[in-house]
C-alpha positions as CSV (number, residue, x, y, z in Angstrom):
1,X,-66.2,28.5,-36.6
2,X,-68.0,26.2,-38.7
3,X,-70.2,22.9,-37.9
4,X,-67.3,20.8,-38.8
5,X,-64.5,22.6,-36.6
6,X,-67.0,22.5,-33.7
7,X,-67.5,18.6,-34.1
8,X,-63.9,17.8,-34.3
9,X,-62.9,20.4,-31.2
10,X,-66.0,18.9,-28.8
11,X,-64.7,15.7,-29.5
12,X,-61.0,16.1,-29.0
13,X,-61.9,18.0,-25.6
14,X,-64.4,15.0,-24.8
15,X,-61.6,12.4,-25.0
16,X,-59.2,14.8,-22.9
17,X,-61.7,14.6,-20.1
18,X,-62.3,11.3,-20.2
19,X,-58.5,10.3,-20.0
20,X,-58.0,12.9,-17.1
21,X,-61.5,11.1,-15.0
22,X,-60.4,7.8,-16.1
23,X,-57.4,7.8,-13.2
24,X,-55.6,11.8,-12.1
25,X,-52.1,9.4,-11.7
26,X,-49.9,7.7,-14.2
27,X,-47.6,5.9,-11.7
28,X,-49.8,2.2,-12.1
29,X,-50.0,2.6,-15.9
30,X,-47.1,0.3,-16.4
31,X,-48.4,-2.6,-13.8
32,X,-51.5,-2.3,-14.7
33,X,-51.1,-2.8,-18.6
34,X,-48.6,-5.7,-17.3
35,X,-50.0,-9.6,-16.2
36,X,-50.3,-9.6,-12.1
37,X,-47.1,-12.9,-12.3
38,X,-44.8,-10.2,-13.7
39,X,-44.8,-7.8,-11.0
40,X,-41.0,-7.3,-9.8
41,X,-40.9,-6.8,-5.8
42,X,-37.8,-6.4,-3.8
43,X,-37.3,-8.1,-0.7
44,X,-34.0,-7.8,1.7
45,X,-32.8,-10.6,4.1
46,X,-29.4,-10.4,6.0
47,X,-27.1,-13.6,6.3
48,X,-23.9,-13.8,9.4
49,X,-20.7,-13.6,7.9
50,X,-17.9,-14.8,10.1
51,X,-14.1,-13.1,10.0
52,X,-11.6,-14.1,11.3
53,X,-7.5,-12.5,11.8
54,X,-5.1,-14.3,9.2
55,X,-1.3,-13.8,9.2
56,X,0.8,-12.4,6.5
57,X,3.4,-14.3,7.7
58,X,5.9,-11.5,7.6
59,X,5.8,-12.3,3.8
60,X,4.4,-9.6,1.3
61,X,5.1,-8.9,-1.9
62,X,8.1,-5.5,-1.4
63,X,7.0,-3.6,-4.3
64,X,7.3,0.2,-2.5
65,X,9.9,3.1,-3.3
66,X,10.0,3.9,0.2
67,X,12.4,2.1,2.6
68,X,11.7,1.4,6.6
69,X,14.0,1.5,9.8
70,X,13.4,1.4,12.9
71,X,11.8,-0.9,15.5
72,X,8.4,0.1,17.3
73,X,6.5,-1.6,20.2
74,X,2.4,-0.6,19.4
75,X,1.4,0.6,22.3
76,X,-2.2,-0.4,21.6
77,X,-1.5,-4.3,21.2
78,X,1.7,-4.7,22.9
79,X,3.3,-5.6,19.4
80,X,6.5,-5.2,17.6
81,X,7.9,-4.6,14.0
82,X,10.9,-3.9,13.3
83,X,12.7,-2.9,10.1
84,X,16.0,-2.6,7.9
85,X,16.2,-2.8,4.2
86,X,18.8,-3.4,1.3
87,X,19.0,-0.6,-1.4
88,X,21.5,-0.5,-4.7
89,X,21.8,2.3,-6.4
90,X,21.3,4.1,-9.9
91,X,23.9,5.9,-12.1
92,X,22.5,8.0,-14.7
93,X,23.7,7.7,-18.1
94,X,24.7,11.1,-18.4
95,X,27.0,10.6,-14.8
96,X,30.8,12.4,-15.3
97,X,33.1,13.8,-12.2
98,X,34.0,17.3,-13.3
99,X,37.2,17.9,-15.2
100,X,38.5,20.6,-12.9
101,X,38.3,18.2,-9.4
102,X,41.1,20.0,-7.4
103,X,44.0,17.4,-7.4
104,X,42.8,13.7,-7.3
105,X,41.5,13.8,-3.6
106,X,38.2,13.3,-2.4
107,X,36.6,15.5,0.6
108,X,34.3,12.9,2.4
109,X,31.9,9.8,1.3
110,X,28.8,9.2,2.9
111,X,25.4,7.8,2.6
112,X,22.4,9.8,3.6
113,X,19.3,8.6,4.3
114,X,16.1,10.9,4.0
115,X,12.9,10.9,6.4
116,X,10.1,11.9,4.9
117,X,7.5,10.9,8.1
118,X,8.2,8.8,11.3
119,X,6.0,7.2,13.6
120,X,7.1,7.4,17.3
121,X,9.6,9.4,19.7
122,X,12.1,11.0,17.7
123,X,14.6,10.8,20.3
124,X,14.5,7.5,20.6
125,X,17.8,6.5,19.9
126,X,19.0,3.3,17.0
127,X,22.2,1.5,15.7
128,X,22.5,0.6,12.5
129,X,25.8,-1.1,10.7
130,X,26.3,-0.7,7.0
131,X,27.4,-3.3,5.0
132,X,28.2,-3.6,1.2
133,X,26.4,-6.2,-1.0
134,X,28.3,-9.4,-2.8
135,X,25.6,-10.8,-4.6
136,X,23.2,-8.7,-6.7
137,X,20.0,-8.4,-6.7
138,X,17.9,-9.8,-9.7
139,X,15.9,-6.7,-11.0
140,X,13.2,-8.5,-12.5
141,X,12.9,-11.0,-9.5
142,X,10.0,-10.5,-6.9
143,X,11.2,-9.7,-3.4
144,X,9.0,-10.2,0.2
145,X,9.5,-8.4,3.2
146,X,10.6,-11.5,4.8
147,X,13.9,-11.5,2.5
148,X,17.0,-13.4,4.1
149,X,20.0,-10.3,3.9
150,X,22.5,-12.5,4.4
151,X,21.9,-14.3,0.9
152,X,23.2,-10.7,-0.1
153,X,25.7,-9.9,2.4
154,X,28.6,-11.6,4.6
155,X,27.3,-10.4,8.3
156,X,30.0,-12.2,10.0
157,X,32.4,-9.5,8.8
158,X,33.1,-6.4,10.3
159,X,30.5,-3.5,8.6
160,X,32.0,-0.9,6.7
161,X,30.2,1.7,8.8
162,X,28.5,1.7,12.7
163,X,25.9,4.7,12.8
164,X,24.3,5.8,16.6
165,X,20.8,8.1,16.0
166,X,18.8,9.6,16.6
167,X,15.7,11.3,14.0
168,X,15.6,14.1,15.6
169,X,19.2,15.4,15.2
170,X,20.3,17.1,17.8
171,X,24.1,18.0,16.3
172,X,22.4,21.1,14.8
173,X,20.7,24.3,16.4
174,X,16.9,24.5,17.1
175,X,17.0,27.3,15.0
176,X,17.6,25.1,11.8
177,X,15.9,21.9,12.9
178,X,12.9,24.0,12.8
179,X,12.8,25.6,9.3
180,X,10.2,25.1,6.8
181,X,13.1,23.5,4.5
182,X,14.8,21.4,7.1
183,X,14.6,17.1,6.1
184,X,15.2,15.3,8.4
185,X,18.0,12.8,7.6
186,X,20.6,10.4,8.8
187,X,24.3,10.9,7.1
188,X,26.1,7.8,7.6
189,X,30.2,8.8,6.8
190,X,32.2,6.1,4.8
191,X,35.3,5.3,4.5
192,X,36.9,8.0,1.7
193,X,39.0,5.6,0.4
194,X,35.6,4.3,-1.3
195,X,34.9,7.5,-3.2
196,X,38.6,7.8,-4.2
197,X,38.6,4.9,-5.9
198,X,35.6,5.7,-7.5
199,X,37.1,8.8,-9.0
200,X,40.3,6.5,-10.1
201,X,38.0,4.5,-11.9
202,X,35.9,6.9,-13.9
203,X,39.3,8.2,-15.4
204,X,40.5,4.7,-15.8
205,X,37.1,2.8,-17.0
206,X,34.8,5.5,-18.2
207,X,32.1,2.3,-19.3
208,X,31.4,1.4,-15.7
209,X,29.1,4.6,-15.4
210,X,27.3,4.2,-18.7
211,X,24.2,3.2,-16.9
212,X,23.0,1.7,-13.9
213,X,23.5,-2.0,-15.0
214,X,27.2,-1.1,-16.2
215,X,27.7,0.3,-12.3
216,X,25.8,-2.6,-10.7
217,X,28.3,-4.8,-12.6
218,X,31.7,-3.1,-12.5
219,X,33.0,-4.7,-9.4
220,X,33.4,-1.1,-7.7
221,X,32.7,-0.9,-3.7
222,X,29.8,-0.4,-2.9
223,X,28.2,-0.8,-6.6
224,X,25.8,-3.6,-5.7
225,X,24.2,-1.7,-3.0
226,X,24.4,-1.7,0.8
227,X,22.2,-3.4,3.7
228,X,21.3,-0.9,6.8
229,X,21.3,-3.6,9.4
230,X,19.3,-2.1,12.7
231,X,21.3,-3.3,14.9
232,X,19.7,-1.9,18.7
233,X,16.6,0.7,19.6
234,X,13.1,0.8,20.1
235,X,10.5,3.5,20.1
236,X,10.3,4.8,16.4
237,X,10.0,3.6,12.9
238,X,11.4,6.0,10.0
239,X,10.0,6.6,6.0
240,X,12.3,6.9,4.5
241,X,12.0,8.4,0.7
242,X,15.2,9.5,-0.6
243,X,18.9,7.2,-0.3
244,X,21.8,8.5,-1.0
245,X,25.7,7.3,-2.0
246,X,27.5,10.6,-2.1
247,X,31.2,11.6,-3.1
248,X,31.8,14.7,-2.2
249,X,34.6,17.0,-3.5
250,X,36.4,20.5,-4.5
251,X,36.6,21.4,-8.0
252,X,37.3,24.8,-9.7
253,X,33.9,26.1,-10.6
254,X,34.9,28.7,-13.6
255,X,37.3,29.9,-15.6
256,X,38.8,32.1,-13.0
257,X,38.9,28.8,-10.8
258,X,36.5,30.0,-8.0
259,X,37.4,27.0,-5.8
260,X,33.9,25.8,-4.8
261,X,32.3,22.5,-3.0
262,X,30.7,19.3,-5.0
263,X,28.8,16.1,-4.8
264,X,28.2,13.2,-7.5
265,X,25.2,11.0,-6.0
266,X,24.1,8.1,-6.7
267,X,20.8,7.0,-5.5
268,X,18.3,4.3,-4.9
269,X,15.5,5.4,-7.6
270,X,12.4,2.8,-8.8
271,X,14.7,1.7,-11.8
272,X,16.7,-0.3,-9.1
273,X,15.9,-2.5,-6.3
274,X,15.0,-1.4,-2.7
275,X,14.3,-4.3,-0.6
276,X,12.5,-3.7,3.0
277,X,13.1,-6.5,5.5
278,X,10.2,-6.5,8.2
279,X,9.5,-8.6,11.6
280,X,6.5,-8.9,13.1
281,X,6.7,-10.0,16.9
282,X,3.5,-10.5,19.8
283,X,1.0,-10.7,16.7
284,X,0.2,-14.6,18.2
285,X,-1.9,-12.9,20.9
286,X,-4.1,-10.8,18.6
287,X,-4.5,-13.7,15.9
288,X,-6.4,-15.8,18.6
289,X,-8.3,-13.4,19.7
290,X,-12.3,-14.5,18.6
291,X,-13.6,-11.5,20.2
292,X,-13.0,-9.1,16.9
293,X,-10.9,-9.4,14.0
294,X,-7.3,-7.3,13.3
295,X,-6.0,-5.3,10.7
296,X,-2.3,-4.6,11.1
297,X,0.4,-3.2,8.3
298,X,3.2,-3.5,7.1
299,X,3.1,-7.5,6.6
300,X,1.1,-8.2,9.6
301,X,-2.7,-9.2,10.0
302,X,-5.5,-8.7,7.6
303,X,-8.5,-9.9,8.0
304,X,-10.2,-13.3,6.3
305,X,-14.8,-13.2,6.2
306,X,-16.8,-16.3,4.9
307,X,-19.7,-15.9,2.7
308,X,-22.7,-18.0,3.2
309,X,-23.3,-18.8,-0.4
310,X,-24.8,-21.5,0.6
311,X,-27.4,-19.7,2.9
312,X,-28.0,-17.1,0.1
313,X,-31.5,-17.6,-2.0
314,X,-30.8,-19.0,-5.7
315,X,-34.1,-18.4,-7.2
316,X,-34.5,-14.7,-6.6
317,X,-32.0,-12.2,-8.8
318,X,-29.5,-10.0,-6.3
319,X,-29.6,-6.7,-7.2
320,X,-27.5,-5.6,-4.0
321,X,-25.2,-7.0,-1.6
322,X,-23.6,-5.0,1.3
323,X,-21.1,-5.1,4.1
324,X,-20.2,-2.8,6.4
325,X,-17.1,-3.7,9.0
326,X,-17.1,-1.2,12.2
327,X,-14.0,-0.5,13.6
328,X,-13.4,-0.5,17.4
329,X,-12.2,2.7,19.5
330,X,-8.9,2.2,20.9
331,X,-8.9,1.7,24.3
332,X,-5.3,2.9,25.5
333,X,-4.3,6.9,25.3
334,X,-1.1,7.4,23.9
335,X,0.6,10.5,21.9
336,X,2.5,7.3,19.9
337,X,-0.6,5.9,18.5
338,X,-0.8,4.0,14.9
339,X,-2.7,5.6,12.5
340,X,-6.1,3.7,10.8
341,X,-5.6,2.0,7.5
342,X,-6.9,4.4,4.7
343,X,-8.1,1.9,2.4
344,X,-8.9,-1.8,2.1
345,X,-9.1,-4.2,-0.4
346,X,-11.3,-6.9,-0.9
347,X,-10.5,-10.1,-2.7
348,X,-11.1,-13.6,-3.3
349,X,-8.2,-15.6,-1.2
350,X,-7.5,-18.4,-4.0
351,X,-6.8,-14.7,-6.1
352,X,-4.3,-13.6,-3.6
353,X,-2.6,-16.7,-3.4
354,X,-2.3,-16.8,-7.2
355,X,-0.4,-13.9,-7.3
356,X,-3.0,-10.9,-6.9
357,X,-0.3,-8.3,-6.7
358,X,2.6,-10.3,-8.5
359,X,0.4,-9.7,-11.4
360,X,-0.4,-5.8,-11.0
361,X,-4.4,-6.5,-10.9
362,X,-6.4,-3.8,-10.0
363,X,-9.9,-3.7,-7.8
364,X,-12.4,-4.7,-10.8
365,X,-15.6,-4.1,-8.6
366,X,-16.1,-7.8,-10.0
367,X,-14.7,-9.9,-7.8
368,X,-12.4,-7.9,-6.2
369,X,-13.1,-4.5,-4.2
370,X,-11.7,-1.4,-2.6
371,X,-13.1,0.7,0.3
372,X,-11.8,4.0,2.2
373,X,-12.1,4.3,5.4
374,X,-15.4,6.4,6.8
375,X,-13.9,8.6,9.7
376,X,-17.3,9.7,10.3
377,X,-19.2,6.6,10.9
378,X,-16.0,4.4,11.8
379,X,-16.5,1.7,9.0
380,X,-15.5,0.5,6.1
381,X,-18.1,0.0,3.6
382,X,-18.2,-2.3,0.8
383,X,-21.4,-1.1,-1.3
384,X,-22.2,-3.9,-3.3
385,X,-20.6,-7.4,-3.9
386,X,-23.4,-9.1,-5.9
387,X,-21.3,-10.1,-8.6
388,X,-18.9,-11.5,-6.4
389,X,-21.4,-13.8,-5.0
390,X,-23.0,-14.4,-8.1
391,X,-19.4,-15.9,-9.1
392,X,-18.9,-18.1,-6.3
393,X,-22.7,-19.2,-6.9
394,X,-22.2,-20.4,-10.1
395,X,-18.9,-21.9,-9.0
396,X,-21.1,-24.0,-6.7
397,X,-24.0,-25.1,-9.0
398,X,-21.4,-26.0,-11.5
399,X,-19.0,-28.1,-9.4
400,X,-16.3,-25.7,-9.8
401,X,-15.8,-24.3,-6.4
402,X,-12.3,-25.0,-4.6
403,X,-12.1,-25.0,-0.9
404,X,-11.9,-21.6,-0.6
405,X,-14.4,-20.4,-3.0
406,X,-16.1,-18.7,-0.6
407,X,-13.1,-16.6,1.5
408,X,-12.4,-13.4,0.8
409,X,-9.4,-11.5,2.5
410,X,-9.5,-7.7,3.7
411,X,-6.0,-6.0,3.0
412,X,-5.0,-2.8,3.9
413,X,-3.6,-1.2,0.2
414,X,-2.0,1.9,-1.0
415,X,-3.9,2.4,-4.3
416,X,-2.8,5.2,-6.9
417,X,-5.7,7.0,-8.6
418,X,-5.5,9.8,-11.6
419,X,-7.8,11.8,-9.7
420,X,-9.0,11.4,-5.8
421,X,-12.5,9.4,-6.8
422,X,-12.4,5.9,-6.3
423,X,-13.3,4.2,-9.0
424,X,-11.8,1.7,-11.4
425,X,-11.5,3.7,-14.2
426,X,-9.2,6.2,-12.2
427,X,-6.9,3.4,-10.3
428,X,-4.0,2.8,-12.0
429,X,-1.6,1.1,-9.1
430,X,-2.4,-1.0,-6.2
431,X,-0.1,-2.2,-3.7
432,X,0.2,-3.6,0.3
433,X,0.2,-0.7,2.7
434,X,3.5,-0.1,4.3
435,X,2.6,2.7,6.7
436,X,2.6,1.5,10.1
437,X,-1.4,1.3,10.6
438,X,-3.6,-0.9,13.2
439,X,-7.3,-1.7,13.2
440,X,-9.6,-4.2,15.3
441,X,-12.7,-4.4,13.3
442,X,-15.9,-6.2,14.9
443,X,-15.9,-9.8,13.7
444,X,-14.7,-13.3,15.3
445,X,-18.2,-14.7,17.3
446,X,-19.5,-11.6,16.6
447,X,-20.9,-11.6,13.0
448,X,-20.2,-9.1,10.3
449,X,-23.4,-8.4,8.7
450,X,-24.4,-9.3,4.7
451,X,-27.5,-7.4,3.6
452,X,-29.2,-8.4,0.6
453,X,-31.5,-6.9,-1.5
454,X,-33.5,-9.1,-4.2
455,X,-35.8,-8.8,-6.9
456,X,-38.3,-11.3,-7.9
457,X,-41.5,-11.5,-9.6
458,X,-45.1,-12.5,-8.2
459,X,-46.5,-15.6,-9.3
């Protein structure tokens, strides 16, 4: 090595040292090299946020393709809902009887009604009268669960069908009830005289089964759809998924006329209107209670909190913002109980009452939120709402805020995600809950809990 290569490596191993004695940790190079007043330190305080139960009034937006009936008394609260629901029907625009119908009679007409779940005793037992609609029903309207069925129908006559019930149907063996493939359903007969003039009219006017608005239209019984009235029974409510309008009949199935059984259906699909009619009874009761806060579905109780915006530090930037709402045990021990709503959502109650879901918005983590329930731990948890308080902060300051700037309701929601994560980027539907579910959260005089994380810099 010569004198100039030993100079330059001494020295390069003479400044390595001196870096490495200076300080053996990197982790206060950043502070140090900043001025002490811009230091950022985080400091948490937690503010009371009071809930309290709010009504649905029986009135949510009906947007479902499920319908409801039944009538169930929560044996929890002591509370009743009861259901019926009016349903047309849709004709596809490929619909034709076959040519080779065996004479011009019709075997039977019917309407069938499929369960897909129930909640309740399944031998509990239910009337139900069927009658046909006279006026129809507005497809691009919006319809509530608190829908009036006589504006569609004439009660005071007599129904074109009387079902008696039960879910469990006990007309067939056990045998069959209890295979894999068995639905249950309710098969409600008709008069055949319906279905035979049906099949008169496809021969006679072809156009009235061109599509579903041609049916709808064409004057034929039973074309505008049909209110299930629950007329009597308690002790079950049924999901139902699938409704049918059947006409069934013999036809010749080949060439060598193979005499063999047929059915043309027509059936309540999400290209016509299904309209769920719910009441809510006892609910008063629970919506006094100050002792905790309620969360009941289909169109029953959510939930209403207050945030103390006015409490919460201006000065100091928010980088968090969390509320977690416990839910109680239930007290009472019953095979019959409800089940716990799967999901809330959070949002602003000027945004509801603007038309949150008339509008199809989604949760934007902005100023409105969604949470799944934590079985675990028994909460629901909404991580962090700081732009939602920074929103009604501003509103504030800037003289903007209503009266209710601050009031944020807690629904239970059926959301529809592309994949199982919750996020907003995967939600692609969001809609009230119509499951029967039942929650008392902590809440009322007992405050919910808003923690808040800050940063802010030393002066």
């Amino acid at each position: 090595m010569n004198r100039k290569s030993f100079y330059i490596t001494a020295l390069l191993f003479s400044v390595f040292f001196t870096i490495i004695a200076c300080d053996d940790s990197t982790d206060t190079l950043g502070s140090d090299m900043m001025p002490q007043t811009d230091i950022a330190v985080k400091e948490s305080r937690t503010y009371d946020v009071f809930t309290q139960s709010y009504s649905a009034g029986d009135s949510v937006l009906a947007r479902s393709s499920k319908s409801y009936l039944g009538q169930f008394t929560d044996p929890e609260t002591g509370t009743i809902i009861k259901s019926d629901f009016l349903a047309q029907f849709h004709c596809i625009e490929d619909f034709a009887f076959p040519d080779s119908i065996i004479g011009d009679s019709i075997t039977s007409t019917d309407l069938r009604l499929y369960v897909t779940k129930y909640v309740g005793d399944s031998l509990a037992t239910f009337k139900i009268s069927v009658y046909p609609l006279t006026r129809i029903m507005n497809p691009d309207a919006d319809y509530y669960t608190n829908i009036d069925p006589t504006q569609y129908c004439d009660t005071t006559q007599e129904p074109i069908a009387v079902k008696w019930f039960t879910l469990s149907d006990r007309t067939i063996s056990d045998s069959e009830r209890n295979k894999l493939s068995h639905q249950m359903k309710i098969i409600i007969p008709l008069p055949n005289t319906i279905g035979t003039q049906i099949r008169a009219a496809w021969d006679s006017n072809p156009e009235y089964f061109k599509d579903s608005e041609a049916w709808i239209n064409s004057g034929l019984p039973g074309c505008k759809g049909f209110y299930f009235k629950l007329e009597s029974g308690d002790g079950a409510l049924a999901y139902i998924n699938i409704v049918q309008f059947n006409i069934n009949y013999r036809y010749y199935l080949d060439e060598e006329k193979k005499d063999t059984t047929g059915t043309c259906q027509f059936a309540a699909t999400e290209e016509v209107i299904q309209a769920t009619h719910f009441s809510n009874y006892n609910l008063d009761k629970l919506l006094e209670d100050n002792t905790s806060t309620y969360l009941k579905s289909p169109a029953g109780i959510f939930t209403m909190a207050t945030l103390p915006i006015d409490q919460i530090l201006s000065t100091d930037t928010i980088n968090q913002a969390k509320i977690v709402l416990t839910r109680y045990n239930d007290i009472v021990s019953s095979g019959f109980r409800l089940d716990i709503p799967k999901y809330l959502l959070m949002v602003r109650l000027d945004d509801y009452n603007k038309g949150f879901f008339e509008n199809y918005h989604l949760a934007d983590a902005n100023t409105s939120y969604l949470s799944a329930f934590n079985s675990a731990n028994n909460t629901y948890t909404f991580n962090n709402i700081a732009r939602l308080i920074g929103t009604m902060k501003r509103e504030l300051s800037d003289g903007t805020a209503t009266e209710n700037y601050n009031k944020v309701l807690l629904i239970p929601v059926e959301p529809t995600f592309e994949s199982s994560t919750i996020s907003t980027q995967n939600l692609v539907k969001l809609c009230h809950d119509f499951s029967m579910t039942s929650a008392r959260l902590v809440g009322g005089i007992n405050p919910v809990k808003l923690e808040i994380i800050y940063s802010k810099f030393t002066k």
